[in-house]
SEDOPA-430246 format. One record per residue: x, y, z of N, C-alpha, C, CB in turn; residue in three letters. Coordinates in steps of 0.001 Angstrom, whole numbers, padded with zeros to 6 digits, always signed. Glycine has a CB too. Layout:
BEGIN
XYZXYZXYZXYZALA ...
END
This chain:
BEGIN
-013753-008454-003517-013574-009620-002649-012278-009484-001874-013578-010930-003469UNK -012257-009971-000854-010847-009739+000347-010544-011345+000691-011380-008670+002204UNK -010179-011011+001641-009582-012625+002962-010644-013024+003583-008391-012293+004515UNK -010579-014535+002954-011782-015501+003472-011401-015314+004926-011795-017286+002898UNK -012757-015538+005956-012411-015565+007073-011598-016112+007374-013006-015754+007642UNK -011962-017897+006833-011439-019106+007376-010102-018744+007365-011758-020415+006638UNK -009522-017916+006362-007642-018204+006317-007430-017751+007245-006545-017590+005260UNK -007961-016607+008271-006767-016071+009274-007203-014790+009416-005149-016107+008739UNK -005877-014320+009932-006378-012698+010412-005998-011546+009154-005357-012139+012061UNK -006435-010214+009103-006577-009460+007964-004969-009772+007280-007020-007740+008368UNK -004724-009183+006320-003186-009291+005702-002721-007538+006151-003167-009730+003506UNK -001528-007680+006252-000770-006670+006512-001111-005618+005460+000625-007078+006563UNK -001110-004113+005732-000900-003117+004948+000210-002628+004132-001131-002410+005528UNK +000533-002060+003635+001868-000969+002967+000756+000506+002279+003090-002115+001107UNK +001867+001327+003167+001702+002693+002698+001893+003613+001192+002452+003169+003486UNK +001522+003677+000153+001404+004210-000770+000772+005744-000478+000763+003324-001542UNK +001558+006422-001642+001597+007815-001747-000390+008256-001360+002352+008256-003639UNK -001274+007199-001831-002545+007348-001901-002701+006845-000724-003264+006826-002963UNK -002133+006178+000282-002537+005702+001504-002289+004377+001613-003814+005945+001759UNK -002631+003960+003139-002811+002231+002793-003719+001252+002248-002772+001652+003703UNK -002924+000600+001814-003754-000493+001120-003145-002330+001708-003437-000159-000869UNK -003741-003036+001142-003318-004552+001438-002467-004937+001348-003684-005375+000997UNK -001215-005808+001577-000120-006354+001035-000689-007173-000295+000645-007249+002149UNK -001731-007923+000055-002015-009075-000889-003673-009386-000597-000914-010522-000522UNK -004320-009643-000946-005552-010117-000927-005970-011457-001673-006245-009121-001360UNK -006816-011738-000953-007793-013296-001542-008687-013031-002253-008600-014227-000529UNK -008594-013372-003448-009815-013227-004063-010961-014777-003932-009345-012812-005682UNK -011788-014644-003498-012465-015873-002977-013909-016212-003917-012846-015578-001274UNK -014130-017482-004155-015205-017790-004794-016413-017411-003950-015152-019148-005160UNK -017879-017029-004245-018778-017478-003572-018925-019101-002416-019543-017403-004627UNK -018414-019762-003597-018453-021018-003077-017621-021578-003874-019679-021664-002972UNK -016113-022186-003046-015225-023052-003805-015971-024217-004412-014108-023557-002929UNK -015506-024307-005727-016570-025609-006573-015094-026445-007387-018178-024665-008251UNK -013828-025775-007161-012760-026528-008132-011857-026570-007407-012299-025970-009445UNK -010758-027616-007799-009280-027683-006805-008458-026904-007412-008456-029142-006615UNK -008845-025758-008216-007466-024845-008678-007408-024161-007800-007365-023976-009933UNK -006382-023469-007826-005832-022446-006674-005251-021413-007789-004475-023171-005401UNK -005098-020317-007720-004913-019351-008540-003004-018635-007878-006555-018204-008366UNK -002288-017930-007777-001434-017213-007392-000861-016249-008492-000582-018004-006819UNK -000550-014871-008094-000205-014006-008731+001040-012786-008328-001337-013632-008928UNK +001935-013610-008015+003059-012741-007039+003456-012121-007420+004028-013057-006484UNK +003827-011839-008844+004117-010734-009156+003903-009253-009767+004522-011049-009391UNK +002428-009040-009806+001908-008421-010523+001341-006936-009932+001086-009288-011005UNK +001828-007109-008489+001545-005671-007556+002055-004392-008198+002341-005717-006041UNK +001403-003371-008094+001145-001893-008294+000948-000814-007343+000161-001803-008931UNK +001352-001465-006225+000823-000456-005223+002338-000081-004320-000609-001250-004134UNK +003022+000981-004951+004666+001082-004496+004490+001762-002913+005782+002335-005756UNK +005232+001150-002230+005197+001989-000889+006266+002999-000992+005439+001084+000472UNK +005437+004316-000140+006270+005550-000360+007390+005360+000071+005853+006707+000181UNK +007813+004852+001727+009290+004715+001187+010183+003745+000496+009895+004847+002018UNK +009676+002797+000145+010494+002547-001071+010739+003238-002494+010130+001526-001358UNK +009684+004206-002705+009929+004833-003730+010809+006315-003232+008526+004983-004471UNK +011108+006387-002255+012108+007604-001645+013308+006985-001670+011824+008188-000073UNK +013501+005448-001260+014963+004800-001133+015256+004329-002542+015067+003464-000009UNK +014842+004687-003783+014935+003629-005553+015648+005046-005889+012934+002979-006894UNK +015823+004548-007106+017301+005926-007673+016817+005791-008920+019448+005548-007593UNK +015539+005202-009237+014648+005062-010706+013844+005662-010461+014082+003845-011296UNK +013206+006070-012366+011958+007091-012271+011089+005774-012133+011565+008330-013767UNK +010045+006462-012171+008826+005665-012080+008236+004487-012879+008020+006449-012160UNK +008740+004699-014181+008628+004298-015207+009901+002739-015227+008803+005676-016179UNK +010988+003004-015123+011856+001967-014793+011535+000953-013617+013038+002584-014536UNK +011325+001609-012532+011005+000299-011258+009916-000277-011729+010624+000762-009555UNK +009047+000200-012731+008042-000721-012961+008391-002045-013871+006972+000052-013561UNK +009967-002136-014292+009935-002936-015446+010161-004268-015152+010828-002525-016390UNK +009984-004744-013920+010005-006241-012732+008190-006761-012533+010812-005551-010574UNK +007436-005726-013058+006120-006400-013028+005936-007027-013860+005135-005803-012970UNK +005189-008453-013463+004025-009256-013895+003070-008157-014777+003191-009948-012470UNK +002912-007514-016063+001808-006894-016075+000640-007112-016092+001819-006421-016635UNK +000094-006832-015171-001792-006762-015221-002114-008148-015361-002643-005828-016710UNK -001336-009461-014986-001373-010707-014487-002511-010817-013536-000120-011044-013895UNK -002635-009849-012454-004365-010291-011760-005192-009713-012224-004787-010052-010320UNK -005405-008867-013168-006201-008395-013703-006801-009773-015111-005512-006916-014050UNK -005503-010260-015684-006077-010659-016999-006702-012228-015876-004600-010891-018733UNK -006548-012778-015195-007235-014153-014320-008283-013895-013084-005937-015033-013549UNK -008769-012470-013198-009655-012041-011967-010636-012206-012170-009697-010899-011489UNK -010870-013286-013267-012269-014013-013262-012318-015321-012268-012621-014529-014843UNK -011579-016014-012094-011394-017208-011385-012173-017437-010459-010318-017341-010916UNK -012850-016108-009474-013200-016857-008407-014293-017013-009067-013192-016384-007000UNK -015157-016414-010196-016626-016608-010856-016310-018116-011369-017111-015342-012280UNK -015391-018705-011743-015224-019940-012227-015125-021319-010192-013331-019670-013538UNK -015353-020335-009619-014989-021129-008180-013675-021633-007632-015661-022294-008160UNK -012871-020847-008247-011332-021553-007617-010977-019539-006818-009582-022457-009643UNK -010642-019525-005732-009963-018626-005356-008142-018368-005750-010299-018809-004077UNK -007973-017004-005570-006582-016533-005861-006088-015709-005510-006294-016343-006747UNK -004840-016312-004923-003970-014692-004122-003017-013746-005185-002545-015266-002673UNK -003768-012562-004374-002803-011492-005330-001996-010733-004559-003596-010411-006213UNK -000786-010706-004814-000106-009619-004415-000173-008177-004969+001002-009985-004504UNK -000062-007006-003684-000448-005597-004269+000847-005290-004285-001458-004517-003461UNK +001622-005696-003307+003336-004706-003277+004073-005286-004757+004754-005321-001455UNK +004976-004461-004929+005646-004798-006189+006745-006005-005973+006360-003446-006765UNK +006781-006576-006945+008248-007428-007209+009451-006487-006563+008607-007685-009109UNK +009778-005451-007308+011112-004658-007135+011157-004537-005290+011004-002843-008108UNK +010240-004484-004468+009986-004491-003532+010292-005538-002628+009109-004230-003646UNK +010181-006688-002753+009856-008159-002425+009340-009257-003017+009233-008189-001684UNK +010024-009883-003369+009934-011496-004451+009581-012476-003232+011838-012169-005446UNK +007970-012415-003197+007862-014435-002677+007960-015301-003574+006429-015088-002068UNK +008599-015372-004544+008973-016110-005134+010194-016726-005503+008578-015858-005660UNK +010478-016563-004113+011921-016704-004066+012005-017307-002071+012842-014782-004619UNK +013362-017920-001804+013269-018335-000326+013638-017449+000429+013963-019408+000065UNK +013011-017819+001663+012329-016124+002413+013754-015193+002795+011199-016439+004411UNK +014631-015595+002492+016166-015111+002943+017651-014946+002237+016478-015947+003853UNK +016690-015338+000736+017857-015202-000439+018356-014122-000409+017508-015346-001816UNK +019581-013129+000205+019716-011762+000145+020950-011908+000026+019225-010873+001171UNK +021596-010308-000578+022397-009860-001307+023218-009746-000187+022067-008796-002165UNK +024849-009551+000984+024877-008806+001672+025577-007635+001241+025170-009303+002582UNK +025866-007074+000080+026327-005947-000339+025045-004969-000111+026895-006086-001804UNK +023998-005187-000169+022861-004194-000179+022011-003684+001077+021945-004741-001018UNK +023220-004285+001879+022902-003758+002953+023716-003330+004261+022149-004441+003186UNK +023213-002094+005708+024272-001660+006285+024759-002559+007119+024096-000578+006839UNK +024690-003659+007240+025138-004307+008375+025111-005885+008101+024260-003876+009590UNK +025544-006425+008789+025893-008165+008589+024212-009202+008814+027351-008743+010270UNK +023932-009988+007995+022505-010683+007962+022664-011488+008649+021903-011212+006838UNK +021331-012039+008882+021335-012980+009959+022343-014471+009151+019413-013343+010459UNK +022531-015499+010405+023076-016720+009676+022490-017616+008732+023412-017478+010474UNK +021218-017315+008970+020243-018165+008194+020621-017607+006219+018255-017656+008950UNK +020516-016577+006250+020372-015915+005178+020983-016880+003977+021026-014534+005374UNK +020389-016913+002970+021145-017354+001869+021610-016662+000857+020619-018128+001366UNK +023124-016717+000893+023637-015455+000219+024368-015918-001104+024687-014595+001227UNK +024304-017267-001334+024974-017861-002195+024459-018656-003322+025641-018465-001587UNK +023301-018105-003742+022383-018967-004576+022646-017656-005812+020461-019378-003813UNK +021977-018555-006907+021981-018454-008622+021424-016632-008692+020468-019938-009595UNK +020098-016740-007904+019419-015934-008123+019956-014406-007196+018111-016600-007892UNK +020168-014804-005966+021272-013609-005505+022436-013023-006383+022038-014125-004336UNK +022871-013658-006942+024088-013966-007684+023467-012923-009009+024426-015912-008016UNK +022586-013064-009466+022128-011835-010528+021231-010748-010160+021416-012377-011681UNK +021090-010750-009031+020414-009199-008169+019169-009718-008382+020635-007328-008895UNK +018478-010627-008198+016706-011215-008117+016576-011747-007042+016113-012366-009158UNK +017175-011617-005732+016638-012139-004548+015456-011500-004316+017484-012036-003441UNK +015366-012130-003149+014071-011870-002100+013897-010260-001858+014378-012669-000445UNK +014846-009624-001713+014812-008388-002036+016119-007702-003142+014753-007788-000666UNK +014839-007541-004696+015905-007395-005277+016762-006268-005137+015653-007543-006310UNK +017872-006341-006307+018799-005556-006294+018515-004878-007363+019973-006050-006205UNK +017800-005336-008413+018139-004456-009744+016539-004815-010282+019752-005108-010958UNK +016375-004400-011561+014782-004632-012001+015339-005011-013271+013502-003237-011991UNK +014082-005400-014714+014388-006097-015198+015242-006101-016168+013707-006421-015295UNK +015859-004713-016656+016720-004074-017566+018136-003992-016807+016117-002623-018008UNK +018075-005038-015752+019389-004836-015007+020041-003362-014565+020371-005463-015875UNK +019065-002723-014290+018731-001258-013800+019347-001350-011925+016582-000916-014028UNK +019653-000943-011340+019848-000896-009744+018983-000436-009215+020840-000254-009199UNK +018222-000689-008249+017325-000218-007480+017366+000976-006831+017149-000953-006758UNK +018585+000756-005973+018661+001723-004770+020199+002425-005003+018497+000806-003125UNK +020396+003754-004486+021235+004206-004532+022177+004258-003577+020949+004928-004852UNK +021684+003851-002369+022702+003532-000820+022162+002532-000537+022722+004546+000600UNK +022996+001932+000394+022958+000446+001118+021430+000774+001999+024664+000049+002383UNK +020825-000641+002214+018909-000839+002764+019622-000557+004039+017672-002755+002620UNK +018679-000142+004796+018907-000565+006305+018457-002063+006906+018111+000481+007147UNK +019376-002802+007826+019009-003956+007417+017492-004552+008109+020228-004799+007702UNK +017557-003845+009246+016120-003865+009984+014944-003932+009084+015900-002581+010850UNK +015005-002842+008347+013679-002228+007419+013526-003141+006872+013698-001045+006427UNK +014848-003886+005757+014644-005142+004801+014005-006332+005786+016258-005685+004051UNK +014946-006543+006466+014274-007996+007091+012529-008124+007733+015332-008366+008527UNK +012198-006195+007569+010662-006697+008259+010137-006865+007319+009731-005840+009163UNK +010276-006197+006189+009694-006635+004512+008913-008246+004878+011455-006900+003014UNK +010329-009192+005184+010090-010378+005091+008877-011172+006135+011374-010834+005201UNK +009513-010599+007670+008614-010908+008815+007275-010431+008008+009000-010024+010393UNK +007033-009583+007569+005458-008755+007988+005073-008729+006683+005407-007007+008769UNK +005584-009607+005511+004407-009470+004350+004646-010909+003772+004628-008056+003035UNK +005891-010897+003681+006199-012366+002877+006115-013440+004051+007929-012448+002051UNK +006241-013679+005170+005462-014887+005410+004046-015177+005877+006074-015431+006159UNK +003497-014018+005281+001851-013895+005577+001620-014153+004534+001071-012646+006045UNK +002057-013812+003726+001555-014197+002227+001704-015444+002285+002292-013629+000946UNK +002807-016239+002605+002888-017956+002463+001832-018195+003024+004086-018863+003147UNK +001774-018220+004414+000899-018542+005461-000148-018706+005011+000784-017767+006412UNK -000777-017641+004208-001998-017617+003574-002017-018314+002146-002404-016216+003490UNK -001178-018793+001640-000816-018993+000326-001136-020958+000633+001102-018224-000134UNK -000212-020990+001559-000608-022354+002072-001965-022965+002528+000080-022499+003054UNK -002461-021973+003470-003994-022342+003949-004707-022491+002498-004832-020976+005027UNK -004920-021973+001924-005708-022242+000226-005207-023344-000141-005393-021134-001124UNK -004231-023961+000115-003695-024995-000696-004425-026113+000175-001942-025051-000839UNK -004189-025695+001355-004620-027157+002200-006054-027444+002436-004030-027186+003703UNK -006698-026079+002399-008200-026018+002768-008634-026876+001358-008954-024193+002973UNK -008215-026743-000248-008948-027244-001426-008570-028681-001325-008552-026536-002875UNK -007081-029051-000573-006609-030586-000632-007404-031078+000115-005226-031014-000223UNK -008210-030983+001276-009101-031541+002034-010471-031711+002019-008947-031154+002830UNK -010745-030275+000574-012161-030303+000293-012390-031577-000864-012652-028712-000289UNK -010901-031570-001844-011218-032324-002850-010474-033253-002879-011269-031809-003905UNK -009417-033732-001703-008431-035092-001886-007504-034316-002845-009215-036736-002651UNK -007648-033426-003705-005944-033023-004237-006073-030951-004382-005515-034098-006549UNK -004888-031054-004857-005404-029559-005042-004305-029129-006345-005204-028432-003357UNK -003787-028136-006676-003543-027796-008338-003339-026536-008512-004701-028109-009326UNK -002125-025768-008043-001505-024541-007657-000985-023821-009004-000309-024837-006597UNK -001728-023104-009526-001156-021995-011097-000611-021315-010656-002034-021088-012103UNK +000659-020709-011005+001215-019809-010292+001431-019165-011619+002379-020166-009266UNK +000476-017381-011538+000494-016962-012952+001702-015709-013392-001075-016411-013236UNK +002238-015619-014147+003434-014693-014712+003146-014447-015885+004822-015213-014725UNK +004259-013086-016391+004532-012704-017329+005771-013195-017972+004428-011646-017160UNK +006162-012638-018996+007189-012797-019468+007660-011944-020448+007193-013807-019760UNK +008934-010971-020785+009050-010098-021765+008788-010703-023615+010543-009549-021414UNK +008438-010166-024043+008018-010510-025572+009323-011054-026162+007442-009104-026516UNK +010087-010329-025626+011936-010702-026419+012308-012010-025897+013503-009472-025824UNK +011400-012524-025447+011897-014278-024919+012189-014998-025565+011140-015163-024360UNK +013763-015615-025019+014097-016460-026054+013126-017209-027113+014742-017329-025445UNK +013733-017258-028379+012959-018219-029441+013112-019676-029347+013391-017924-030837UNK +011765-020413-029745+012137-021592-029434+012472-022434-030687+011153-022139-028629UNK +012950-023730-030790+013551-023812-032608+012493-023573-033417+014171-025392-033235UNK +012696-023287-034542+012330-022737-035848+012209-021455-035819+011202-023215-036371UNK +012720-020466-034579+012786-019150-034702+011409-018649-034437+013329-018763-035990UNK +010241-019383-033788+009626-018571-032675+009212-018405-031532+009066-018341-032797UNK +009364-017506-030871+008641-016841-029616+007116-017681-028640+008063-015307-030376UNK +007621-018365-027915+006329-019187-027345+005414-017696-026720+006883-020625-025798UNK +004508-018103-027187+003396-017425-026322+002703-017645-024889+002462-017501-027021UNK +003169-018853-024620+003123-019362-023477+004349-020562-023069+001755-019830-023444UNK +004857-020436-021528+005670-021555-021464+004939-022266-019964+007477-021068-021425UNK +004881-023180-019810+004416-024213-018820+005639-024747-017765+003818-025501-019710UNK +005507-024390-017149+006735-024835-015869+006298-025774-014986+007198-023622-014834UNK +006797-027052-014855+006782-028238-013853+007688-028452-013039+006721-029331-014353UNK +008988-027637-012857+010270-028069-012226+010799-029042-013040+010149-028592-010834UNK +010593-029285-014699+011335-030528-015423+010541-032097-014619+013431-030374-015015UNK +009199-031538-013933+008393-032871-014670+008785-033286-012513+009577-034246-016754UNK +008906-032361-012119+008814-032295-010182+007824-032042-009581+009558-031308-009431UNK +007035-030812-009969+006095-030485-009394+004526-030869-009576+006314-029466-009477UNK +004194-031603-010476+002952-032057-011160+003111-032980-011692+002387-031367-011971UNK +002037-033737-011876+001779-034974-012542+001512-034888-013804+000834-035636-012033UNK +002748-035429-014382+003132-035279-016260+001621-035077-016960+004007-037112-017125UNK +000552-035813-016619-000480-035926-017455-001431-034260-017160-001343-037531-017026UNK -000803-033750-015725-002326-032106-015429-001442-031603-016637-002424-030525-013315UNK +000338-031424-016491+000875-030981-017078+000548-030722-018647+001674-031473-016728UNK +000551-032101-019087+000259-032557-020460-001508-031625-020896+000186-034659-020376UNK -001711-032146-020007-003822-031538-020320-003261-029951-020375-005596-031882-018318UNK -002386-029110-019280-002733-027844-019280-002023-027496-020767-002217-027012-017881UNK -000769-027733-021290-000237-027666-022678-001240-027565-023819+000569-028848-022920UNK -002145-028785-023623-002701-029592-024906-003731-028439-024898-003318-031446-024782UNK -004434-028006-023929-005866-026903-023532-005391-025715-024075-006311-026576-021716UNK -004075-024881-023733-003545-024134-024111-003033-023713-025343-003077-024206-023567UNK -002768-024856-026471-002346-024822-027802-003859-024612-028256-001442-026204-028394UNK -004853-025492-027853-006009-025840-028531-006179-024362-029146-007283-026490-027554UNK -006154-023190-028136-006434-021821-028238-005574-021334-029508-006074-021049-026844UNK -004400-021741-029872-003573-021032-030835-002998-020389-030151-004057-020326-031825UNK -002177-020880-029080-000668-020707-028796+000157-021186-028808-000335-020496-028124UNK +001140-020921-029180+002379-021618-029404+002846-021871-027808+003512-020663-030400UNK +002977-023162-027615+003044-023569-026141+004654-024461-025804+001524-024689-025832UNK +005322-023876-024681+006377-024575-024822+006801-025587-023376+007419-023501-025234UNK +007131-026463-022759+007844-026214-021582+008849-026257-020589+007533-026326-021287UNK +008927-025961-019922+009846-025623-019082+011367-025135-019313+009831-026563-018441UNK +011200-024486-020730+012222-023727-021048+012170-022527-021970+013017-024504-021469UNK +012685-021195-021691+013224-021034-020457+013003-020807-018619+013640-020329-020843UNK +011900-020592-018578+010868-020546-017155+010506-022018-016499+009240-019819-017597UNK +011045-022994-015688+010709-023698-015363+010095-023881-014494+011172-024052-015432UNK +009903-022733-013353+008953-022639-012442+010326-022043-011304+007925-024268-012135UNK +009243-021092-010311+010352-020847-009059+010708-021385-008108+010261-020062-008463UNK +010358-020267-006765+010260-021470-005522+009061-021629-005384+010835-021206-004058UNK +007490-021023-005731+006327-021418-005099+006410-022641-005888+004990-020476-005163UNK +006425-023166-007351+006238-024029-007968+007473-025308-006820+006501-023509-009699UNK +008371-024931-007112+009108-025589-006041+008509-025895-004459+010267-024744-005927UNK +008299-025107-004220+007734-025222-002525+006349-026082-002395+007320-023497-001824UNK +005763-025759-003498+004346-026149-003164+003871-027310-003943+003395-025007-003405UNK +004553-027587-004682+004503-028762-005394+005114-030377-005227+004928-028308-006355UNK +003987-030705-004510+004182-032402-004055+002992-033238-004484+004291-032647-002293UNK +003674-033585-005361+002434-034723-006509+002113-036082-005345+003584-035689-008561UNK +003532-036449-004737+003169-037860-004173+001947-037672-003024+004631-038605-003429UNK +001878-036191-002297+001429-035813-001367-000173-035065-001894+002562-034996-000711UNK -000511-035617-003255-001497-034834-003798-001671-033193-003909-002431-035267-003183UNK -000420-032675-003856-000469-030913-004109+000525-031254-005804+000758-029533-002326UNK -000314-030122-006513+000480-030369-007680+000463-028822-008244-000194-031619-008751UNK +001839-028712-008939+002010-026935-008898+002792-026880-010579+003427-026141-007161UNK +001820-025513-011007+002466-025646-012504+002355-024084-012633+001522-026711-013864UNK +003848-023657-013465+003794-022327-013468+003269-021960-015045+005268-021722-013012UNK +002539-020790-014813+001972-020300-016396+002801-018778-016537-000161-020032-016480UNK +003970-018863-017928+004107-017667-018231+004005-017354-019331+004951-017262-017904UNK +003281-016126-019187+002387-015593-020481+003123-014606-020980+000892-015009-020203UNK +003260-014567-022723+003670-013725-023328+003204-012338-023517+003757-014207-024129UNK +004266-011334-022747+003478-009622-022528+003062-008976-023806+004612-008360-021830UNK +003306-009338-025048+003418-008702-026188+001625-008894-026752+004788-009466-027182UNK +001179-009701-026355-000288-010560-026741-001252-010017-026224-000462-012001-026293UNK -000742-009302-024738-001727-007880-024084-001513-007064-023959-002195-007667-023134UNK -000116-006799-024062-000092-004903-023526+000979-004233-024330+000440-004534-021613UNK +001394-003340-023782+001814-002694-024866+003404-002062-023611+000322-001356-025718UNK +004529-003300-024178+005210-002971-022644+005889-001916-022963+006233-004088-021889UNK +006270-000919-023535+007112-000031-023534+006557+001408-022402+007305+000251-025138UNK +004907+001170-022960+004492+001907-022340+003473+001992-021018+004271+002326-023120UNK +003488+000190-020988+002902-000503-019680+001457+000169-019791+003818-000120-018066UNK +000844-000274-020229-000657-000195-020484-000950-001479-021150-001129+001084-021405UNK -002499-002210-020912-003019-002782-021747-003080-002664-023355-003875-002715-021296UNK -003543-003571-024026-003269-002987-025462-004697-003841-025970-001454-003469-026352UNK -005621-003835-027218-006073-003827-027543-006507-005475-027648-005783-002986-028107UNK -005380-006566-027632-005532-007734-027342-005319-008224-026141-004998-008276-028016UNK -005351-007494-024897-006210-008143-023716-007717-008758-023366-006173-007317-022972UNK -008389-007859-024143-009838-008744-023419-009368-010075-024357-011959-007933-023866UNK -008775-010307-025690-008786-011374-026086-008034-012798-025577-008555-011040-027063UNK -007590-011965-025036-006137-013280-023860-006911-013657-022680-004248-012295-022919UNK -007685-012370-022016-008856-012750-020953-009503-013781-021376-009903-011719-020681UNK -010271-013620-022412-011166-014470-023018-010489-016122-022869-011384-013900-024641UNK -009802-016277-023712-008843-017533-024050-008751-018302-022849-007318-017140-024528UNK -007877-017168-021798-007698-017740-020374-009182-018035-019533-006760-016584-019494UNK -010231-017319-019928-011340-017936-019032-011625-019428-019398-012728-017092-019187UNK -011419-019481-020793-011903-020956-021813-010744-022020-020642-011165-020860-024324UNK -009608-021547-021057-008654-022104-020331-008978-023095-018870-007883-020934-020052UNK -009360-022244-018454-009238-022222-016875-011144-023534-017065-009342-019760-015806UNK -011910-022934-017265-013130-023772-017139-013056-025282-017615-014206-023099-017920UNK -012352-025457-018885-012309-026567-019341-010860-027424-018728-012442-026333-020848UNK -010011-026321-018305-008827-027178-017335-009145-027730-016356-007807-026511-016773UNK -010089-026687-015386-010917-027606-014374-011743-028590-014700-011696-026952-013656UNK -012552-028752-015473-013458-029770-015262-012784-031116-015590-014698-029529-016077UNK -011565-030690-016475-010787-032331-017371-010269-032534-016273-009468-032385-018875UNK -009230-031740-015242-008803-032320-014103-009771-032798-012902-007948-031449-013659UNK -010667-032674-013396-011984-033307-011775-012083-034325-012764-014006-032264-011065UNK -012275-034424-013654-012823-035700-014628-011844-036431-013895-012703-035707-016540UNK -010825-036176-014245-009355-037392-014317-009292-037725-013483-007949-037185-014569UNK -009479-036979-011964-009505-037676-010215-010679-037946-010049-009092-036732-008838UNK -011794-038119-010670-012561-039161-010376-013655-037846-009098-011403-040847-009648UNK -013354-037235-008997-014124-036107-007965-015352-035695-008589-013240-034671-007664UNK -016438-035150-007206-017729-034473-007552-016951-032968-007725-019118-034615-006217UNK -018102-032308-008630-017798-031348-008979-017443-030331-008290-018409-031159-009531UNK -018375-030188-007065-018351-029182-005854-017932-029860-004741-019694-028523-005512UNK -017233-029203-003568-016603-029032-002662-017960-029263-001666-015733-027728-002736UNK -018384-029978-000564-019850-029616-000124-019426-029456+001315-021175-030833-000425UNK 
END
């Protein structure tokens, strides 16, 4: 499945050693039937060659900023009728999850535009918009970006991705009066413990109770334990900027971030799946079917979009 017509024109390419491929793609229902919206920004695999000529890491290290296999374990969704964007380029590459201009100016040859925001939390630890380092606090690059190259990153993938990120949001708010933005992640296994000394398997991000209406919030928690996870939220992951950006309850858009514990599917040392993925698939399909239907219950909506 690709880009619904309706959103727009094709999505931009990036060049990989195997050729080009998509920046990001739609994965689209047959027929939208739910107000979820799916998102998966960080979970791209598809490194463009020159960024992997400008990184000063083996192969194995720049990968340690992925989402793992995050669109893979929810690429059932559109069979459930909610569509979902995936990103193919990597995190280490470009974070939309972050504001379109959070940048470093040490990491680059020349002075940024004025707009730029150079003074935020997340610049401040090398996780901007284009990071600086990956997740072992590793450095990316070995000489300063050129600043041209960086800033088209932004023009030519990351605000197509919004662009398109938005049209899904607005096309389901109009089909169904609201709409209900997952924005799906990982999270390293070594994540903080929560009291009594364990490890959530899942944490739920609202912006501290900003971006969603306490009760989707409450249902997605309560759905999520039902499974036998230890469910926590909004600490430490409270959600980014999409959860931030896209999340307006008064305005009927409501945005909740899901981050899932990597240890439960894969096997991160060596970044492969592991033997309890189809079982997290599983869980998350239960998830997702019975999240939708309790949230159409609760707004009072027909089931399908007509």
């Amino acid at each position: 499945m690709g880009m619904g017509r309706e959103l727009g024109t094709t999505p931009p390419t990036i060049v990989t050693a195997a050729g080009p491929c998509p920046a990001f793609e739609v994965l689209e229902p047959m027929r939208q039937t739910s107000p979820l919206v799916f998102c998966s920004p960080h979970s791209g695999r598809a490194y463009p060659a020159s960024f992997l000529s400008q990184t000063c890491l083996d192969d194995a290290s720049v990968r340690r900023s992925e989402d793992l296999f995050v669109d893979r374990l929810f690429e059932f969704v559109p069979a459930l009728g909610a569509p979902m964007i995936v990103a193919r380029f990597p995190r280490a590459y470009l974070d939309v999850n972050r504001e379109p201009y959070e940048l470093d100016p040490q990491m680059f040859d020349g002075p940024l535009p004025p707009y730029a925001n150079s003074a935020s939390v997340r610049v401040a630890g090398g996780l901007g918009t284009i990071p600086r380092i990956v997740a072992e606090k590793q450095e990316i690059y070995a000489a300063p970006l050129d600043r041209t190259e960086a800033l088209s990153r932004i023009e030519t993938i990351y605000h197509p991705f919004h662009r398109t990120l938005s049209a899904l949001v607005e096309r389901t708010q109009a089909a169904f009066g609201f709409a209900l933005l997952i924005d799906c992640h990982s999270m390293p296994s070594t994540v903080r413990a929560v009291p009594g000394g364990r490890r959530p398997d899942v944490i739920v991000g609202d912006r501290f109770g900003t971006s969603a209406a306490g009760r989707f919030v409450a249902m997605a928690a309560a759905r999520l334990s039902v499974l036998g996870w230890n469910v926590v939220r909004n600490k430490p992951y409270a959600g980014g900027f999409i959860t931030e950006r896209y999340g307006r309850p008064h305005r009927g858009v409501h945005a909740i971030q899901i981050e899932l514990n990597r240890g439960l599917y894969a096997d991160e040392e060596r970044l492969v799946p592991h033997r309890g993925f189809d079982m997290v698939q599983a869980s998350l399909r239960d998830f997702v079917a019975l999240f939708g239907a309790e949230i159409e219950a609760e707004m009072g909506r027909p089931a399908a979009a007509e």
